[in-house]
Each structure stands twice: as C-alpha cells, then as structure tokens.
C-alpha positions as CSV (number, residue, x, y, z in Angstrom):
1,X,-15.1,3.5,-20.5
2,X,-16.2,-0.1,-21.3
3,X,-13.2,-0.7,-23.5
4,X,-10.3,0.5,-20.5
5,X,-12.4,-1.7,-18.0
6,X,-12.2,-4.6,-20.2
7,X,-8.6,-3.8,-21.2
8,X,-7.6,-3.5,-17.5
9,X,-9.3,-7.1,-17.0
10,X,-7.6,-8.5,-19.5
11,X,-4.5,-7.1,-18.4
12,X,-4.8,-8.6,-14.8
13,X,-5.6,-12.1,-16.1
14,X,-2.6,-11.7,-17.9
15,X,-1.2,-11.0,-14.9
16,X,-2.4,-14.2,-13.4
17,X,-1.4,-16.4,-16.3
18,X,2.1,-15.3,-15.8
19,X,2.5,-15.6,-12.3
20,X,0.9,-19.1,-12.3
21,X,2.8,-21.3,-14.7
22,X,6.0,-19.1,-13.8
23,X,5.5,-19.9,-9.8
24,X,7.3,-23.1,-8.6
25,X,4.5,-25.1,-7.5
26,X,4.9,-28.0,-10.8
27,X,8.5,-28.5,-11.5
28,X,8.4,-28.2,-15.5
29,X,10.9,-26.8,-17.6
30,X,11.4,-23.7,-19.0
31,X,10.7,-24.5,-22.8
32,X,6.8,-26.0,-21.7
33,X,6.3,-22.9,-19.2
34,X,6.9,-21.0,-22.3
35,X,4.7,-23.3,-24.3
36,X,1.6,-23.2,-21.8
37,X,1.8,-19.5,-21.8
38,X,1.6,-19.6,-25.5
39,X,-0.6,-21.6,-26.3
40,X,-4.7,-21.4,-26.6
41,X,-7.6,-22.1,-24.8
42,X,-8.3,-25.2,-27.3
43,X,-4.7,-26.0,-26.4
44,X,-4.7,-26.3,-23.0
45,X,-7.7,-28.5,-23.6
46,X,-5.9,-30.9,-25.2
47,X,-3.3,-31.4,-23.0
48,X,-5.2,-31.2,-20.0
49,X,-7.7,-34.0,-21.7
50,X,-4.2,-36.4,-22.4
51,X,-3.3,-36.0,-18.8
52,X,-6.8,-37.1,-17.8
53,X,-6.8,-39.8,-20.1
54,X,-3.3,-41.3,-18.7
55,X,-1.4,-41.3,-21.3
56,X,2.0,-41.2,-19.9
57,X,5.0,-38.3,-20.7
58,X,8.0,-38.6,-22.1
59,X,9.9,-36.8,-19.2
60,X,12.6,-37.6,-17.9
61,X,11.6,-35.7,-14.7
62,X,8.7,-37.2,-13.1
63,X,5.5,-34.5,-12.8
64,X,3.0,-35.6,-10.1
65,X,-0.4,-35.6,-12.1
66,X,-2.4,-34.2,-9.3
67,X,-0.2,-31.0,-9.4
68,X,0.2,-30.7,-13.9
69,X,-4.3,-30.8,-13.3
70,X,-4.2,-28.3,-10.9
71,X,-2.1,-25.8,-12.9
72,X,-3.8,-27.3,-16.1
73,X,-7.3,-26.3,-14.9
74,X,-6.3,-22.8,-13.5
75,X,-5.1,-22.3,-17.4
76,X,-8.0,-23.8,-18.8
77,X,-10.2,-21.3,-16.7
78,X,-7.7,-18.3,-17.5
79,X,-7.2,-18.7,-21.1
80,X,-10.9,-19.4,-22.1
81,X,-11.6,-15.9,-20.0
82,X,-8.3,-13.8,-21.7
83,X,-9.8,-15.1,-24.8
84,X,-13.3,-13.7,-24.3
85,X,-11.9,-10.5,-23.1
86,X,-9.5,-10.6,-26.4
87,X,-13.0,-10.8,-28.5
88,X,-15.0,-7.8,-26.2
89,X,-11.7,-5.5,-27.1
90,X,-11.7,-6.2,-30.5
91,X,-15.1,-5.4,-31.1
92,X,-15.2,-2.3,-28.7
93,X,-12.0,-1.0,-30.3
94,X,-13.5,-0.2,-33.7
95,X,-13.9,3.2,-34.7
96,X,-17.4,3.2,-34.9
97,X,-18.3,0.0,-32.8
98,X,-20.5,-2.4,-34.1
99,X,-21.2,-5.1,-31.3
100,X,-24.5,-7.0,-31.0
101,X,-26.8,-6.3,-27.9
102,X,-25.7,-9.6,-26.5
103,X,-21.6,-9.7,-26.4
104,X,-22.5,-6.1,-24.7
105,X,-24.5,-7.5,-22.4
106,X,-21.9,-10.1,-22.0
107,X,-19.2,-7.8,-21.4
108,X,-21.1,-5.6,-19.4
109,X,-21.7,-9.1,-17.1
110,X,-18.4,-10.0,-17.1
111,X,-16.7,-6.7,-16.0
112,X,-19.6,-6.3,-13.4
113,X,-19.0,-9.9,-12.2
114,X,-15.1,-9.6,-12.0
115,X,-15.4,-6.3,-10.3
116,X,-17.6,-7.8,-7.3
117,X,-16.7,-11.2,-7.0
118,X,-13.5,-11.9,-4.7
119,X,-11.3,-14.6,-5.4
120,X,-11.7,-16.6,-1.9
121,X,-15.3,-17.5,-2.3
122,X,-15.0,-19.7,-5.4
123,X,-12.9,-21.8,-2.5
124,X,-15.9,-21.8,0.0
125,X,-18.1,-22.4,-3.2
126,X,-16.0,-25.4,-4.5
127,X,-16.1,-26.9,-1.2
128,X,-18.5,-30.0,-0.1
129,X,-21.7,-28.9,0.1
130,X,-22.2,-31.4,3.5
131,X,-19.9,-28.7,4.7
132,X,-21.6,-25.7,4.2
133,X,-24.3,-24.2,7.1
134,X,-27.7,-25.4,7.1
135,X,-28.9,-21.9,8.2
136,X,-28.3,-18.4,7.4
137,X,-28.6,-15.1,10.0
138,X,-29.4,-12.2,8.4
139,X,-29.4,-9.0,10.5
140,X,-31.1,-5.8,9.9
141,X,-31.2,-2.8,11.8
142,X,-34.1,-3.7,13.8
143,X,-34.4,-7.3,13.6
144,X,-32.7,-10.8,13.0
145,X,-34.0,-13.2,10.5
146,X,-32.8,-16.9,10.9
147,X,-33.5,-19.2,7.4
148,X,-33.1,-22.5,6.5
149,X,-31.0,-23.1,3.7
C-alpha cells in the first residue's frame, strides 16, 4: 500500500514538473526546457545559484531574472522532493524490503503530509507575517474561544 501511495506521489510531482517548465510563463527555449526537466536536484542548484550570483546569459533573448527564480525555485522544491520519493520506491520495491525505521517513518510523513496539506496555504504561509491575524476564533459546539496569537 505504501509503495502505490508513494508511486502515485511521485507520479503527480512529475506531473507538476512537466506542466511548470512547459507553461509559458518564462520564455526559454525548447532545448533548456528539455534540459531543466532533465536535469537533477544538484543541477538546478547550480543554476539557480549562477542566477543569484549575476552572472549574466549568453542569450540572445533577454529572460527577466525575477521570473527564471521563480520557475528555478519551484524546480528546486520539485526535484529535491521527486528525488526523495525516487529513493522511498526503490527501497520499498525490493522483494523482501529492507528499509531502516527512519526513511519509513519518513515516507510514512511525507505521504501523510502531501495527502493533507493543500497547495494554497503555503501562499498564506509565505506571506508577511505583519499580515497575518493577531487572533484566532475557535468554535465548538457549545462555546467560542478567542486566542491571541
């Protein structure tokens, strides 16, 4: 059961890899959409620490920086977790499974966390905290509890 969760997760970030560096959002050509989707975790490191660093492209078309980070850092967060879940299936899809009590209690996190957590509240969590209420309501059958955060 663990292994077709894990193997559905991975298949869904896939998913997600593909549909970001194919949407239209950074104009870059087809031969480096081809290479980000290629290329690793470490990989994406790299490129995205050269683009932080300034050092300038030898394009011809001009990329706007703030854009190549965003895409960049969805990647970087992507790959890093395809690669994980890469790891989890190989060690689940032994014959007779020998996995250490903590990548299984990894993987068990993961798939639990990825399961529960929905996408729009890493936007509300990434926001400025200044932004964020100064109290909570929490409601109970019976009563209403206001506390300060």
């Amino acid at each position: 059961m663990l292994h077709h969760c894990v193997l559905d997760a991975k298949e869904n970030i896939v998913h997600k890899l593909n549909h970001c560096v194919t949407s239209e959002h950074v104009s870059i050509s087809a031969k480096d959409r081809q290479y980000l989707l290629s290329c690793s975790y470490e990989k994406i490191k790299e490129v995205k620490q050269k683009w932080e660093d300034g050092e300038k492209t030898k394009k011809a078309v001009p990329i706007d920086s703030g854009q190549i980070m965003e895409l960049l850092s969805a990647l970087e967060d992507l790959k890093e977790r395809l690669e994980r879940k890469t790891r989890a299936l190989k060690l689940l899809g032994q014959s007779t499974p020998k996995i250490s009590v903590y990548d299984l209690l990894e993987v068990m996190f993961q798939t639990v966390l990825e399961q529960m957590y929905k996408e729009e509240w890493s936007e509300r969590l990434s926001a400025d905290p200044t932004d964020l209420p100064a109290t909570a309501e929490v409601t109970r059958e019976w009563q209403t509890v206001t506390v300060q955060l």
